[in-house]
N, C-alpha and C positions, 0 to 999 in steps of 0.2 A: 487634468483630472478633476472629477467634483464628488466631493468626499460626503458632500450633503445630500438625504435618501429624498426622493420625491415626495409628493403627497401620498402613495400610493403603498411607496416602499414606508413611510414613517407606520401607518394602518396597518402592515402586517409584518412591522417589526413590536408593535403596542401587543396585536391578538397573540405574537409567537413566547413577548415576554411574558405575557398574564399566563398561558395557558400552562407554561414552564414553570412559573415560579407556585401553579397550584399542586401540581400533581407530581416536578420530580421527586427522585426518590436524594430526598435531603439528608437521610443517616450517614449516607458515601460523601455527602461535599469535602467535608476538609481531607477524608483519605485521599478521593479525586485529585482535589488543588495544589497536593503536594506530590502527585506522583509524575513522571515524567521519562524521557525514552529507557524501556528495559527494566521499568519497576512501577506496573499498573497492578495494585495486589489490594485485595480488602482483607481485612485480617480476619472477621469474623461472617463473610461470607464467601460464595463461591463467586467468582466474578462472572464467569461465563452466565452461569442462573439470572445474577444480574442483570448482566446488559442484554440476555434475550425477556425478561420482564421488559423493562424498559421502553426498548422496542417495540415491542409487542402494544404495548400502554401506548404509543404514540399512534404506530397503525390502524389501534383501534380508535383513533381523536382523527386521522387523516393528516399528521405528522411526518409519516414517514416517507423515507426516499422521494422526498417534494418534488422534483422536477422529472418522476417519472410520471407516464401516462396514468390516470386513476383506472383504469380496466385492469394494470397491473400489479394496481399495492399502490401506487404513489397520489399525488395530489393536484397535479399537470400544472406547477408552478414555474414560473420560470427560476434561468438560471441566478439573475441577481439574488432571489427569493431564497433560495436556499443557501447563497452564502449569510445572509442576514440570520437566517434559521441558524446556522454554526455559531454565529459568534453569539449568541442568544443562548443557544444552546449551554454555550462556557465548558466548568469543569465536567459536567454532566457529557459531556460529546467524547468523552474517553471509552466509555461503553462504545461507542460506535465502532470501534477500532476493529473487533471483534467482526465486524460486518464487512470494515471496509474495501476488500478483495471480491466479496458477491454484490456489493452494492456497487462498487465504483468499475469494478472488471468484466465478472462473469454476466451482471445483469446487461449493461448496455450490448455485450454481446450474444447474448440471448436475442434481445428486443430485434437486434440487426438481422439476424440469421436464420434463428427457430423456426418450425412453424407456430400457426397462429394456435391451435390448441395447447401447443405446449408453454407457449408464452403464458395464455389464460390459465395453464397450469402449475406451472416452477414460478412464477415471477411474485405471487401474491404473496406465498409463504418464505421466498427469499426478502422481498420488502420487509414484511410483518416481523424479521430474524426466528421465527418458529423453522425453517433451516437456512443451515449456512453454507454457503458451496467454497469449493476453491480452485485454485489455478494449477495445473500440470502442466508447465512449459520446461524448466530446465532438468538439464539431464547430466551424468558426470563428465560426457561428451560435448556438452552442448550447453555453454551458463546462457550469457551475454551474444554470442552468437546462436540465437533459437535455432535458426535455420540447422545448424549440425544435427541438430537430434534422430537418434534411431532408433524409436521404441515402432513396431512395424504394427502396423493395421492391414489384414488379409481378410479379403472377400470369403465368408462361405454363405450361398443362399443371402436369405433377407437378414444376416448378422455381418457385423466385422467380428474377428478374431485379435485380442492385443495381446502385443508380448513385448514386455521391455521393463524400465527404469525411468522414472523423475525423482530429482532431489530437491534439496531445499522446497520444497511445498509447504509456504507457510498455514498452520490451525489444519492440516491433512486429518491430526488424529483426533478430532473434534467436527469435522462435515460434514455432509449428507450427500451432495453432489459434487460435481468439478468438469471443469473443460476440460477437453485432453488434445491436445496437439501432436500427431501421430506421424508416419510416413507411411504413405500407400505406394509409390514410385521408386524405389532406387534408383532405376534407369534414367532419371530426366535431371537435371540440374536442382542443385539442393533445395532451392526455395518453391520451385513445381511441383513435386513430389511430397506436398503435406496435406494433410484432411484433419478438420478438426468436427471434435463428438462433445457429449455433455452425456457423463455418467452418473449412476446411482453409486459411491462411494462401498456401498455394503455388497455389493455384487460378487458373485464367487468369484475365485481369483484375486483380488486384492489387496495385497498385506500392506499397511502401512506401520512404516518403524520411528518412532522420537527420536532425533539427534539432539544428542546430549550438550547443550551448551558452554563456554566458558563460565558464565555467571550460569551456570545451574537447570536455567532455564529450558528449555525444548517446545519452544516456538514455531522449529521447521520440522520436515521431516523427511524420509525416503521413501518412495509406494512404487511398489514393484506391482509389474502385470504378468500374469501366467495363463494364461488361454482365457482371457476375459472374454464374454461376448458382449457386443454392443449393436443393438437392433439402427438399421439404416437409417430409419425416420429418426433416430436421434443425432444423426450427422448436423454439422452447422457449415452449411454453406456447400459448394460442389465439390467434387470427389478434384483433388489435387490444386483445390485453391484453398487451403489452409494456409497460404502465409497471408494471403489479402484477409481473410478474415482475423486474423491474426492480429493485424497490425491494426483491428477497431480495441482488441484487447489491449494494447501495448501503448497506446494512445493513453487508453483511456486509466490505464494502470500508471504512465508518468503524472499524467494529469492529477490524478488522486492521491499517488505518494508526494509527488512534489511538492503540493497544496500544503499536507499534514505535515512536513517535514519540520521538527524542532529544534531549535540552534543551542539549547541549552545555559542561551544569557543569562535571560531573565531569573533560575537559580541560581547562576554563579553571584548575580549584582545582590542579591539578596544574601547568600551567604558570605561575602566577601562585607555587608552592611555590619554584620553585628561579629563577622571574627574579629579576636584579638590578638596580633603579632608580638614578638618579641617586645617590639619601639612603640606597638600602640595601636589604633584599629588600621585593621588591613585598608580602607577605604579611604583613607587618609596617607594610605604610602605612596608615595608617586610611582614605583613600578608597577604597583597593581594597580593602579589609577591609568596608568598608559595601555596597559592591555586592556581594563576595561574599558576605557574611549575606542579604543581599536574593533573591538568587538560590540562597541554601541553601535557604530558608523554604521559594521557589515549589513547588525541585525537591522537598522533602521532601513539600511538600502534596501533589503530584502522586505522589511513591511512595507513599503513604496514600490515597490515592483508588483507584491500581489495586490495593491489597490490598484493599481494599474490595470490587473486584470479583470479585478472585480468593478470597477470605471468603464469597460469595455463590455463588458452583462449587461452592466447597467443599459448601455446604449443597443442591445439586442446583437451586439458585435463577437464577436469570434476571438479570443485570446492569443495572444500570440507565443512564444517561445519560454513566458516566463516564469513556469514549472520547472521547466528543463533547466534555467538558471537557479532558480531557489534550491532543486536537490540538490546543485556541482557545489553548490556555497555552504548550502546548511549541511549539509553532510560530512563534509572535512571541518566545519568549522566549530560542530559539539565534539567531534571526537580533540579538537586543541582547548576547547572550553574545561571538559573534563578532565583532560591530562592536567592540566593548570591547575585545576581546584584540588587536585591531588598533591600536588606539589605543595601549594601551599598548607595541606595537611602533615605534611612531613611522614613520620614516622607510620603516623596514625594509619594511613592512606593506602597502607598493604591491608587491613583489614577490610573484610568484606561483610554482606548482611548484616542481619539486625544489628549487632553487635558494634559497626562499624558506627564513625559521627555520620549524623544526618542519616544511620539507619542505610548505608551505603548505597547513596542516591547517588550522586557521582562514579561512585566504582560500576552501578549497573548500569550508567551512563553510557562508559568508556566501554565497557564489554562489549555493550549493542551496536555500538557507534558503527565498527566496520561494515555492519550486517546493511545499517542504511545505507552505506556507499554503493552496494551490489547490487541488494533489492530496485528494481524498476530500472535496470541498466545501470554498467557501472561509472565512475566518474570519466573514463575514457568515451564510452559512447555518446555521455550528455554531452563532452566536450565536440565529438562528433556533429551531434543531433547540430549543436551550437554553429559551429564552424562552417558544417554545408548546410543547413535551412534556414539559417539567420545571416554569418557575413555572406554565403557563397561562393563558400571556398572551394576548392573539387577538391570531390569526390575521395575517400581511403581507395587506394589499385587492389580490386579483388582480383588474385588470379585462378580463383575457384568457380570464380560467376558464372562460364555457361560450361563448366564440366562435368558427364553426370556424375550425380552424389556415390555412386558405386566405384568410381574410377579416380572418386577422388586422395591419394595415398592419407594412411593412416601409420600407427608407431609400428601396430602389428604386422606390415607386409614388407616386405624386404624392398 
């Protein structure tokens, strides 16, 4: 690996910090630099407003979504380019989060699928975050295994007709657009029988509901379909090949949460620096001293693994598997960060929000923590993804693979 940026990359990592340090919006830094997974909140503005300012400020500089096509919104940078642009970016790139489901999911699937009107259409205002789309894949039938879903899509004339269920839709009650992954086929085997659309969110028919969180929050949500119609030219891709297009979303959705994914160290090593224990500072006890070395190693191996990928950009290369490694790790490994700094709170530790120490930055930690296990597949399937794409292991024995999805038994049928 070489850690050191070329000439080319040093030139527009110079223009990305100048332009950054004139124009972001500096009132949010210290809220930003303290917030972390399950507690991104500005006290005295609205965050969403925020981060579609923001955005919008950079679109308008040619900032944004870098390595999309410029006919689209973007900057046609490459991919090294834009991880330079993140780490540049710093606390300010929390706004982004807000995006990162139409930037990192729904757009690259557009670009693949759409037509070309529509791309010069949706894509500009998606880059720009003037709108935001989302993802409709899981269903209460159907998390982690997509392919189960039955939300049916029927032909009348030049519309599809929708009728069904997605859950967990995370920012639903805040979009404008969304992909929907539907079934057109019963009759053919589960994964034949999908078509995938891109909807206008406000369209009759749509209710979307807030699931009410542990910590309070409501992040995701439920959107039901009740005779929605959806015009054909908004189809993405052919009538029963919605899993292959599918799978550019699913790609490209590991790829961007895995990236993002936060281990929660670097505030425990910080709050474990200035608590004071019974015997004297926490940093100075050897138990907490072992678990923090323990969880230095993982977090190090983990920022060595995405240099590894961002080393691979660099070379015009193709990344390999190490997303799908960074969610299995980071993912289990904030929710044992959090539990820990809770413990070492002792009593205090049951309290939550403001009121809580540190403003219950940990407790909203531990909250969210399982939600990243799920989100972008869950620890079982990265270990999956792992085992057969990387060692080459065979295959999980599906024995639903070629039965059609009609005949496949469910709880309801005897």
């Amino acid at each position: 690996m070489n850690f050191d940026d070329t000439p080319q990359e040093a030139e527009f990592r110079s223009l990305a910090r100048a332009w950054i340090g004139a124009n972001a919006p500096r009132q949010y830094e210290d809220e930003l630099r303290k917030s972390s997974l399950g507690r991104t909140v500005l006290k005295n503005a609205n965050i969403l407003e925020v981060a579609k300012a923001w955005q919008k400020k950079k679109a308008d500089a040619g900032w944004a979504c870098l390595h999309w096509p410029k006919e689209y919104g973007g900057r046609g940078s490459s991919p090294i380019e834009r991880v330079i642009w993140q780490q540049e970016e710093g606390p300010f790139g929390q706004l982004s989060r807000m995006f990162i489901i139409g930037h990192g999911m729904c757009g690259p699937t557009m670009m693949a699928f759409a037509r070309e009107e529509h791309k010069r259409t949706y894509l500009p205002p998606l880059a720009s975050g003037e709108k935001i789309w989302c993802q409709l894949f899981s269903e209460p039938a159907g998390g982690s295994d997509v392919a189960g879903l039955r939300t049916r899509a029927e032909k009348d004339g030049d519309d599809w007709v929708i009728n069904g269920q997605k859950i967990w839709t995370s920012g639903a009650h805040y979009s404008d657009y969304g992909i929907l992954l539907t079934r057109t086929d019963p009759t053919v085997p589960k994964h034949k029988g999908l078509t995938m659309f891109f909807l206008d969110m406000k369209s009759p028919g749509v209710e979307v509901r807030p699931i009410k969180q542990a910590s309070g929050a409501s992040d995701f949500n439920e959107v039901y379909f009740t005779n929605v119609r959806i015009p054909d030219h908004q189809r993405l891709g052919e009538v029963g090949d919605g899993w292959n297009v599918s799978l550019t979303t699913l790609m490209n959705e590991r790829s961007a949460i895995g990236a993002a994914v936060s281990t929660g160290f670097p505030e425990l090593f910080e709050y474990c620096s200035s608590l004071m224990l019974d015997d004297g500072p926490a940093i100075e006890d050897r138990a907490v001293r072992s678990k923090l070395a323990n969880w230095a190693v993982k977090a190090s191996g983990l920022k060595y693994t995405s240099m590894r990928a961002i080393s691979a950009l660099s070379k015009g290369e193709r990344p390999g598997p190490e997303n799908s490694i960074g969610k299995l790790v980071a993912g289990s490994m904030i929710q044992d960060v959090a539990t820990y700094a809770l413990d070492l709170q002792g009593a205090a530790g049951v309290v939550s929000g403001e009121d809580a120490e540190l403003a219950g930055r940990f407790q909203a930690m531990l909250l969210r923590a399982p939600g990243t296990r799920v989100e972008g597949g869950t620890d079982e399937i990265m270990r999956n993804i792992i085992a057969e794409r990387v060692l080459g292991l065979p295959g999980d024995i599906r024995v639903d693979k070629d039965v059609p999805f009609n005949k496949i038994p469910t709880k309801g049928r005897g």
